[in-house]
C-alpha positions in Angstrom: -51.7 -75.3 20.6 -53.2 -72.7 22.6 -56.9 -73.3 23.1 -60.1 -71.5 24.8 -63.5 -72.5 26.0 -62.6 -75.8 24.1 -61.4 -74.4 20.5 -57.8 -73.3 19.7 -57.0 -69.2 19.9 -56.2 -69.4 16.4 -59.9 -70.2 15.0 -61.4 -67.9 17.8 -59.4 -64.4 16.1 -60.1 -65.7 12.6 -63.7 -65.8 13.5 -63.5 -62.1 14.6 -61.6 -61.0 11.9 -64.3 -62.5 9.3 -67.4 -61.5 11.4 -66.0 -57.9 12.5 -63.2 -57.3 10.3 -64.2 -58.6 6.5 -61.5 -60.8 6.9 -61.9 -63.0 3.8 -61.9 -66.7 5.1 -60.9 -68.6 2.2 -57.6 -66.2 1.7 -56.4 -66.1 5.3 -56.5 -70.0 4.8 -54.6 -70.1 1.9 -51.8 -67.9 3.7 -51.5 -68.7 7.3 -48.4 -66.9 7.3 -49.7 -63.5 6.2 -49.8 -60.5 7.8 -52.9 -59.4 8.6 -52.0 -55.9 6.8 -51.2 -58.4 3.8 -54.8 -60.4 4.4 -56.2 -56.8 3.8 -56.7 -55.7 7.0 -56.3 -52.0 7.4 -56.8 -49.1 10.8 -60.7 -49.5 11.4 -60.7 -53.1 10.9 -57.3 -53.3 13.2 -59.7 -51.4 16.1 -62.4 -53.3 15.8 -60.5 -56.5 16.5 -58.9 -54.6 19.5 -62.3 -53.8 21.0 -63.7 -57.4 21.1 -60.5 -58.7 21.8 -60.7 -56.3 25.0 -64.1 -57.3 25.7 -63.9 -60.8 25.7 -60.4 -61.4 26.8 -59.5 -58.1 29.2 -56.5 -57.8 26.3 -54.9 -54.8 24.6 -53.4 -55.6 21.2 -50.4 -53.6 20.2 -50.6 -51.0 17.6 -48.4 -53.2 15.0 -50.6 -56.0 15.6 -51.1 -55.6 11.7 -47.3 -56.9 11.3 -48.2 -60.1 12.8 -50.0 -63.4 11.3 -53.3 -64.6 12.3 -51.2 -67.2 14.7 -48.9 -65.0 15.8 -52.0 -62.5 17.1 -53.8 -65.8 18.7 -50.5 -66.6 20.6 -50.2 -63.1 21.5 -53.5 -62.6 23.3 -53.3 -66.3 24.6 -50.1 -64.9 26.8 -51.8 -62.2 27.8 -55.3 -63.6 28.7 -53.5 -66.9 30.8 -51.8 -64.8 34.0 -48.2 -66.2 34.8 -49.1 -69.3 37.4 -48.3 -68.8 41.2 -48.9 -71.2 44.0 -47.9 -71.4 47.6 -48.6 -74.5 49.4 -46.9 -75.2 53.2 -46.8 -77.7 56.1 -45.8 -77.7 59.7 -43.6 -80.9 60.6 -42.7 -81.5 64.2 -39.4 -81.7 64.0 -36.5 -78.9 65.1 -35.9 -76.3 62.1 -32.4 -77.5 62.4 -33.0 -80.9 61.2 -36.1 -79.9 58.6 -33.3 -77.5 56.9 -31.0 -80.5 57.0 -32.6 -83.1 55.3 -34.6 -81.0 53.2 -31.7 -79.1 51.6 -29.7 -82.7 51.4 -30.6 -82.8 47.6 -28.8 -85.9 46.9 -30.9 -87.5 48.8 -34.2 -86.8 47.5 -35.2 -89.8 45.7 -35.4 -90.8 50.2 -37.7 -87.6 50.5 -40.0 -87.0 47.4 -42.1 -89.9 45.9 -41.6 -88.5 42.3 -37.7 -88.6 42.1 -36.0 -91.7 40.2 -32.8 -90.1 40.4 -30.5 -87.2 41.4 -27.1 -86.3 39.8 -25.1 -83.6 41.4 -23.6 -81.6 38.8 -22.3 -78.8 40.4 -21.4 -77.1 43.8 -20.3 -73.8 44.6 -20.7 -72.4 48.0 -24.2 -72.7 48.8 -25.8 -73.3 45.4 -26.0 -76.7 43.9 -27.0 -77.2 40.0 -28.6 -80.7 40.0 -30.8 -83.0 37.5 -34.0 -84.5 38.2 -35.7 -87.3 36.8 -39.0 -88.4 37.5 -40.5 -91.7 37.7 -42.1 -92.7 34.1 -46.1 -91.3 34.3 -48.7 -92.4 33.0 -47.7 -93.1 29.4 -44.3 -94.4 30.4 -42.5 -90.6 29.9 -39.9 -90.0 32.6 -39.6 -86.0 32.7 -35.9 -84.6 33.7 -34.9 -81.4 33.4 -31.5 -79.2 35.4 -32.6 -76.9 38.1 -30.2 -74.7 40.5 -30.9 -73.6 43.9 -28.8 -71.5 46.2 -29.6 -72.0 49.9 -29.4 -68.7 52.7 -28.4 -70.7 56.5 -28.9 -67.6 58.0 -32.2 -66.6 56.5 -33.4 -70.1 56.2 -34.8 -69.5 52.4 -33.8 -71.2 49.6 -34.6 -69.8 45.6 -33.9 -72.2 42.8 -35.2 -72.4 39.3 -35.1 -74.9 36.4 -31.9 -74.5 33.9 -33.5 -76.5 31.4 -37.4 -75.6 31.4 -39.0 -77.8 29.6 -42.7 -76.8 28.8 -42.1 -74.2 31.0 -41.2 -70.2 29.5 -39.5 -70.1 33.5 -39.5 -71.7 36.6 -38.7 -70.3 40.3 -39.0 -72.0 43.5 -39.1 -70.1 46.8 -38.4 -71.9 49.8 -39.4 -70.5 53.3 -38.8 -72.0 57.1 -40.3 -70.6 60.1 -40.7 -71.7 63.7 -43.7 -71.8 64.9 -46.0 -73.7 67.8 -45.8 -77.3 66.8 -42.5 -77.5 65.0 -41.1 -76.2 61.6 -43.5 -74.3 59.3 -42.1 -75.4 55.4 -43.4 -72.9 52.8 -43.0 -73.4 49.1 -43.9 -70.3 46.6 -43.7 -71.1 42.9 -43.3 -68.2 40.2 -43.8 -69.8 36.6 -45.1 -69.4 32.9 -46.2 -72.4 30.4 -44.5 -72.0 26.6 -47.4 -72.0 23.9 -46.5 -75.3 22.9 -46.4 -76.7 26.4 -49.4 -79.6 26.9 -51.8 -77.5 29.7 -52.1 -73.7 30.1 -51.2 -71.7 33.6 -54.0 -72.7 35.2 -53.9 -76.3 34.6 -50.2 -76.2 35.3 -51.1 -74.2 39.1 -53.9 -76.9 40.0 -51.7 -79.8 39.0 -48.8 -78.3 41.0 -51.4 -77.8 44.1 -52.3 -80.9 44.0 -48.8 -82.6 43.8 -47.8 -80.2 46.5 -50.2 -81.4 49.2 -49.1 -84.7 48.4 -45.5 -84.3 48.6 -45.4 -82.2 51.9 -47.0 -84.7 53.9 -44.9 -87.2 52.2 -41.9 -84.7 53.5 -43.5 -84.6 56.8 -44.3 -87.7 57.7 -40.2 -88.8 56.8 -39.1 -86.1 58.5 -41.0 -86.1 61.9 -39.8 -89.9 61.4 -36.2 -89.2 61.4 -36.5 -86.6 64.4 -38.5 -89.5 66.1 -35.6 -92.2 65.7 -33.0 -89.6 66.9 -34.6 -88.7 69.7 -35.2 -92.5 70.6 -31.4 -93.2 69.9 -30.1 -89.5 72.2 -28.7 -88.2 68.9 -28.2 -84.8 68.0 -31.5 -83.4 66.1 -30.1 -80.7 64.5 -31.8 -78.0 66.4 -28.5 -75.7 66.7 -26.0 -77.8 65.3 -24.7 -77.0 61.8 -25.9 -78.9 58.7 -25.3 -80.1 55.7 -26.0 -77.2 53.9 -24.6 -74.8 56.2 -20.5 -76.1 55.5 -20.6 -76.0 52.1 
């Protein structure tokens, strides 16, 4: 259920319609399907619910908005008042980009990498893209989220896109991984593009700080195992990856 400033969309358009509109309350109840050109709606009324809709929500209704049910309107501006979520959220590891790009693109190993990750099941491999499931840990009320993702990985470029198969609560998912050399090591950039359904628990913006703040987290996780790793190597003479070919780049 969509909701604003603490009531669902739904109530907040029938209000309008019966305080601007002459919507009649006790009829748009008894058929919460109807149209609003069947709840009696007709052009002036139709405009007026466009101008307060623009003036409280920045939100252009469509001219055949009288097609659609009072619902159907709600979830309608809802979409178009909630932007499409975006974060970007990075970390610089001290470690060789070589060896970052290694372990961070060795997805089978990423319940050894994230905190989150129960389990990992390779399901498919083709070249440099990898289709894999997730499952979380169980959260707070014993839930363990899973869902398919796919990721292709660029060696040369040292970017990686990926985005969920199966979305879940989410209307679409995409993950843009970036690495850079800088002073200090091996900046480790991720950029995530997404959208919440309607039905989904949280909105955009709930969705983008709850993603910020699992982000933080999980990078220094990721740092902390990977300057680890780069640590032991260079205690034991091994290799750390700085030139030679990983993982990811034979496949």
């Amino acid at each position: 259920m969509t909701v604003t400033h603490g009531r669902p969309m739904t109530a907040e358009i029938t209000d309008i319609l019966v305080a601007h509109c002459g919507l009649d309350a006790d009829a748009a109840a008894r058929a919460p399907a109807a149209s609003l050109e069947e709840l009696g709606m007709d052009s002036l009324a139709l405009l007026e619910l466009s101008a307060v809709v623009a003036d409280r929500w920045q939100v252009a209704i469509p001219e055949q908005a009288g097609q659609l049910s009072i619902p159907a309107v709600a979830d309608l501006v809802a979409r178009r008042a909630d932007p499409p979520g975006h974060t970007e959220n990075s970390v610089v590891i001290d470690a060789p980009l070589g060896l970052v790009w290694e372990i961070t693109n060795d997805v089978a190993n990423w319940t050894e990498l994230f905190t989150e990750y129960a389990v990992v099941e390779i399901l498919h491999r083709e070249g440099h893209t990898v289709r894999f499931r997730l499952t979380m840990y169980p959260d707070e009320n014993g839930v363990s989220w899973s869902w398919v993702s796919e990721r292709t990985a660029d060696p040369v470029s040292r970017q990686v896109r990926a985005h969920r198969v199966e979305t879940g609560p989410f209307e679409y998912m995409r993950i843009h991984w970036r690495y850079t050399e800088e002073a200090g090591g091996t900046r480790m950039t991720w950029t995530q593009d997404f959208a919440m359904k309607p039905t989904a628990p949280v909105d955009n913006a709930a969705m983008t700080e709850r993603i910020n703040t699992n982000s933080v987290i999980q990078l220094a996780v990721i740092k902390d195992r990977v300057e680890r790793t780069a640590w032991q190597r260079a205690d034991q003479g091994s290799p750390t990856a700085s030139d030679a070919p990983t993982e990811a780049d034979d496949e």
